[in-house]
C-alpha positions, 0 to 999 in steps of 0.5 A, spaced: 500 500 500 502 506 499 500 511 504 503 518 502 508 521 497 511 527 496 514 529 490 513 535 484 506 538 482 507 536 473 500 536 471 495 539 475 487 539 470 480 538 472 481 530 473 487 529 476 494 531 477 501 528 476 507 529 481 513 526 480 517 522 485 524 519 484 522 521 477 516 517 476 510 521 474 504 518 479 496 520 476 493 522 483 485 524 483 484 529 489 478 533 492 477 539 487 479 545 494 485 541 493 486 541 486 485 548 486 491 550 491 496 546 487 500 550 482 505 546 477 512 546 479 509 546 487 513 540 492 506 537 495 505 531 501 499 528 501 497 521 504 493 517 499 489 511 498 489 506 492 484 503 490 485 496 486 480 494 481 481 488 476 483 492 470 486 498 474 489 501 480 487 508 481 490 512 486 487 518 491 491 523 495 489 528 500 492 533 504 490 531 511 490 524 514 483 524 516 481 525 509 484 519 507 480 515 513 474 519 511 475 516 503 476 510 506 470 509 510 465 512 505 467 507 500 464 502 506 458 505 504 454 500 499 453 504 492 458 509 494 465 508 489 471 512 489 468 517 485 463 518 489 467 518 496 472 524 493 466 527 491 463 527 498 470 531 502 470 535 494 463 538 498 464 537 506 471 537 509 470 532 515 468 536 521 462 537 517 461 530 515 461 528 522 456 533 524 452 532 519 451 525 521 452 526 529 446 531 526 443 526 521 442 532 516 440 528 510 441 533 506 446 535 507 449 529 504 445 529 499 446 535 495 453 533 494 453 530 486 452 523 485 449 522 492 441 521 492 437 520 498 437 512 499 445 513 498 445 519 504 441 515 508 446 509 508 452 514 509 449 516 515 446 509 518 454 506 516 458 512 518 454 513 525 457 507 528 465 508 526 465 515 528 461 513 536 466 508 536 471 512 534 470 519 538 470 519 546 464 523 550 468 529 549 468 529 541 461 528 541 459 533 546 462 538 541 460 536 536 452 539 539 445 539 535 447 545 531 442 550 532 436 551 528 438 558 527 445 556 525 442 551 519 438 556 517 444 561 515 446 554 513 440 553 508 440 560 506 447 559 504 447 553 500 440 557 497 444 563 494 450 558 490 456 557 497 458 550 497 456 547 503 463 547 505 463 555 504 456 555 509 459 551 514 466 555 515 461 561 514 456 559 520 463 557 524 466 564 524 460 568 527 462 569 535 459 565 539 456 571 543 453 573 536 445 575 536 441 569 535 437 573 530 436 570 523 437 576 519 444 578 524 447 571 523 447 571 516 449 578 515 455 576 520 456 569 515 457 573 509 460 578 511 465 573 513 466 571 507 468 577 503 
């Protein structure tokens, strides 16, 4: 299995990069916020997972480690493959997959592309038991039922075209001692953002 690698960024386009290692070039398919930072000619680390098929063996590289557990257990998931596991940490970084399903926001799972409601459904009741047993008391007390304000600025976010990634670091930013008012919160969100 190869774990990580560390080499040059020589292709970097819409599907897939090529970094060379020990003048090897290796095809890596990334989370699309990964692939957007990387510029040709960068050195980079990245933890990656190979997938091995019969006819291939495609390799997937994130920059954290989490990630990489994250794709590893979304392709446990029935129905859901590499393309769709990438397409999941491309939309949700895992923080808000964790609270998402701590929260069992179907929705939010099921406006990433490729995933439909069934698929959601499975990600949450196959992912619940892995991240319970994966997190102490502690970790599941912060990961507290957001409020319903908060999913609203959320929801009114993804309405106006934010990535739910985007809506969640925005929800995240506003201070705690914010006002709780709908209008006020979202106001702060997209302030945050600009």
């Amino acid at each position: 299995m190869i774990a990580s690698i560390h080499g040059q960024v020589l292709y970097n386009d819409e599907e897939n990069l090529i970094i060379e290692v020990g003048g090897i070039g290796l095809q890596l398919f990334v989370t699309a916020p990964l692939r957007a930072t990387l510029r040709i000619g960068e050195m980079v680390h990245l933890f990656t997972y190979l997938v091995v098929r019969e006819d291939s063996l495609t390799l997937y590289g994130f920059e954290t480690f989490e990630e990489r557990s994250y794709f590893g257990l979304l392709l446990g998931v029935n129905g859901v493959g590499p393309r769709v596991a990438l397409s999941v940490l491309s939309s949700m970084t895992p923080d808000s997959i964790r609270r998402a399903i701590f929260n069992e926001q179907l929705d939010l799972f099921s406006r990433v592309p490729g995933v439909g409601k069934k698929t959601a459904q499975k990600i949450i009741l196959h992912l619940q038991d892995h991240i319970r047993r994966s997190s102490g008391i502690g970790d599941l007390q912060s990961l507290s039922v957001t409020s319903d304000v908060d999913t609203e600025v959320m929801n009114a976010l993804i309405a106006l075209g934010y990535s739910v990634i985007e809506a969640q670091t925005a929800v995240q930013s506003i201070q705690k001692d914010a006002p709780s008012d709908l209008e006020e919160r979202l106001r702060l969100a997209l302030q945050s953002m600009s």
